[in-house]
N, CA and C of each residue as an Amber inpcrd file, in Angstrom:
protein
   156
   8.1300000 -27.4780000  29.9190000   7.0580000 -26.6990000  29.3260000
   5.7410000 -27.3540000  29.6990000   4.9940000 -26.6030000  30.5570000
   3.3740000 -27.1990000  30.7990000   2.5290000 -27.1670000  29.5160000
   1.6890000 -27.8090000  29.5710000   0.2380000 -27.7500000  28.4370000
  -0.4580000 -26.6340000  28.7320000  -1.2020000 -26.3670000  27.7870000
  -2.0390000 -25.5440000  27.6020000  -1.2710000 -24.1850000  27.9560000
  -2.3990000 -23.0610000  27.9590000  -2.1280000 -21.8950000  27.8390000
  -1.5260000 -20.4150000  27.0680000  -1.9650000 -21.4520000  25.7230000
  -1.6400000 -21.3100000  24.4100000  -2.5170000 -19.5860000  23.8700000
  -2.0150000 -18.7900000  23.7930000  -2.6240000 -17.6230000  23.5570000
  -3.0520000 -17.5060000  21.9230000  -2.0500000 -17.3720000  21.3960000
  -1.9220000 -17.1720000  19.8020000  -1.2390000 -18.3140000  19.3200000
  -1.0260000 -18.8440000  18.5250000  -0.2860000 -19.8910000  17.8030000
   1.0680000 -19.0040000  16.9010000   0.2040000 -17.9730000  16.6830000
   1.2300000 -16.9100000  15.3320000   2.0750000 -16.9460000  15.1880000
   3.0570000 -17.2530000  14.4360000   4.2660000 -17.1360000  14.6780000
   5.3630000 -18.2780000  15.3400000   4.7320000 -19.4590000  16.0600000
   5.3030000 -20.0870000  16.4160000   6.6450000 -21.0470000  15.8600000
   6.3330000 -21.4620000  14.8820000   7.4580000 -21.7160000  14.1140000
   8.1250000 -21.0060000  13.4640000   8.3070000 -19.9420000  13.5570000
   9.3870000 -18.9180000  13.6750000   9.8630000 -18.6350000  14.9170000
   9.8530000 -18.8610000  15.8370000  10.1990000 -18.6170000  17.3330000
  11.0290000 -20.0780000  17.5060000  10.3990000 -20.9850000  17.1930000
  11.0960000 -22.0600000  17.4810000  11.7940000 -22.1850000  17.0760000
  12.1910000 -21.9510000  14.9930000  13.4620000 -22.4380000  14.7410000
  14.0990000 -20.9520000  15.2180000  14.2140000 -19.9210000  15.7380000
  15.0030000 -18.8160000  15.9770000  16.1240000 -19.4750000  17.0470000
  15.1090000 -19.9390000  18.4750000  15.5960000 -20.3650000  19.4190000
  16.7310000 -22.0950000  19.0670000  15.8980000 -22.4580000  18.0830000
  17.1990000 -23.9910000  17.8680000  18.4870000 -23.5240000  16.8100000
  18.3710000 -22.3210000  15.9750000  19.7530000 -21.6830000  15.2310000
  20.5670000 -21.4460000  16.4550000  19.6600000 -20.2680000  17.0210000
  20.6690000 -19.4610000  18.3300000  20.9670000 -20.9030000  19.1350000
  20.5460000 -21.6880000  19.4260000  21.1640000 -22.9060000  20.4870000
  22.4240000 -23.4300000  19.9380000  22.1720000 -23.9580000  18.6710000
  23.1130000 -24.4520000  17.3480000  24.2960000 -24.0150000  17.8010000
  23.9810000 -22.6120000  17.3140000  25.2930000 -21.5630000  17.1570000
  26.0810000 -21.7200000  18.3650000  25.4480000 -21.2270000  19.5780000
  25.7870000 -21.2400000  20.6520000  26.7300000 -22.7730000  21.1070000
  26.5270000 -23.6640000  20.3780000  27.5220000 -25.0470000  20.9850000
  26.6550000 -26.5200000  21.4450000  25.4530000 -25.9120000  21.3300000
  24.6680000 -27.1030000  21.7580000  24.0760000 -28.1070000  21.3250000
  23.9780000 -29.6620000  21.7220000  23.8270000 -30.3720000  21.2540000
  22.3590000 -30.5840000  20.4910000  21.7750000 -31.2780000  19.2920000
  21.0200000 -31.3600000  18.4820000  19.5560000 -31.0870000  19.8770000
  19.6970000 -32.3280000  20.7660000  18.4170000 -32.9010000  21.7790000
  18.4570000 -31.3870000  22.7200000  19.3140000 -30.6330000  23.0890000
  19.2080000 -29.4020000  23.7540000  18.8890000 -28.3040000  22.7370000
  18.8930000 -28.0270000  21.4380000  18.8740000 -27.2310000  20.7260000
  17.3480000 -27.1440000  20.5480000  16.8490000 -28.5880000  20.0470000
  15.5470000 -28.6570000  19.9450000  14.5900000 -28.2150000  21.4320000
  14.6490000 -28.5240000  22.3110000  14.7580000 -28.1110000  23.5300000
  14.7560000 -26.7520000  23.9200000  15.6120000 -25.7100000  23.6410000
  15.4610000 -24.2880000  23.7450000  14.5430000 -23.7510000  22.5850000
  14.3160000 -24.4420000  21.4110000  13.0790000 -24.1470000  20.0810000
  11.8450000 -24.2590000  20.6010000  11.7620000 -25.4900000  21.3400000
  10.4500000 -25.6890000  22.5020000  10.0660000 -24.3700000  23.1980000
  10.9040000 -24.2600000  23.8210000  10.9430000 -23.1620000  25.2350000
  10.8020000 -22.1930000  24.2700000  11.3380000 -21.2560000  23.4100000
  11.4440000 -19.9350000  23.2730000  10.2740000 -19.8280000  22.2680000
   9.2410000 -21.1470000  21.7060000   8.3430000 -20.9580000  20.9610000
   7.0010000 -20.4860000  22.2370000   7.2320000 -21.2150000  23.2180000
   6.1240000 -21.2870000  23.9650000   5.9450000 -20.3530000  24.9450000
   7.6040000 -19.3920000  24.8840000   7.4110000 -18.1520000  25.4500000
   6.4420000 -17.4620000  24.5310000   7.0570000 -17.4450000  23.1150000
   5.9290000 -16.1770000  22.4030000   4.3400000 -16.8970000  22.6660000
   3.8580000 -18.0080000  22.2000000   2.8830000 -18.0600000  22.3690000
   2.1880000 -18.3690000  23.3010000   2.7050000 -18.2390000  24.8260000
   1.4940000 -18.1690000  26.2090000   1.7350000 -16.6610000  26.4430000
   1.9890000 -15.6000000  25.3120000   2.0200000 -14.0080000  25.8580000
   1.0930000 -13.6730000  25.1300000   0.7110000 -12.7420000  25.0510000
  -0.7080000 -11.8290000  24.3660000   0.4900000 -10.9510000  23.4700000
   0.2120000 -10.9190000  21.9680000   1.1260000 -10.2480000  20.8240000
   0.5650000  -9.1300000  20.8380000   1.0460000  -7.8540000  20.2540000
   0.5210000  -6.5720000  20.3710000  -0.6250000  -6.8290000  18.5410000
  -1.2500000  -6.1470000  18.5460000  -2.1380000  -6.3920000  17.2770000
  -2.0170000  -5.0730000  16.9180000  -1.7460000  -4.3590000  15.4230000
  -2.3310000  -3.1990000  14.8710000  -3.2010000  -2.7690000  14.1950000
């Protein structure tokens, strides 16, 4: 995961622990779990969220 390019913050810790349950579940170890929580937080927040 690079620095910066942080769009919104919103939501981020909800993205992260989504991605370390689903890792969990999936079989993976604690240091990889945390690891995909990283990644799937920093997908939502380097995207632009829809606003209503």
């Amino acid at each position: 995961v690079k620095r910066g390019g942080i769009i919104n913050p919103t939501g981020a810790g909800d993205f992260f622990a989504a991605g370390f349950i689903h890792a969990i579940v999936e079989g993976l170890s604690i240091e990889e779990s945390l690891i995909e929580g990283i990644k799937t937080s920093y997908q939502f927040i380097s995207n632009p969220s829809p606003y209503f």
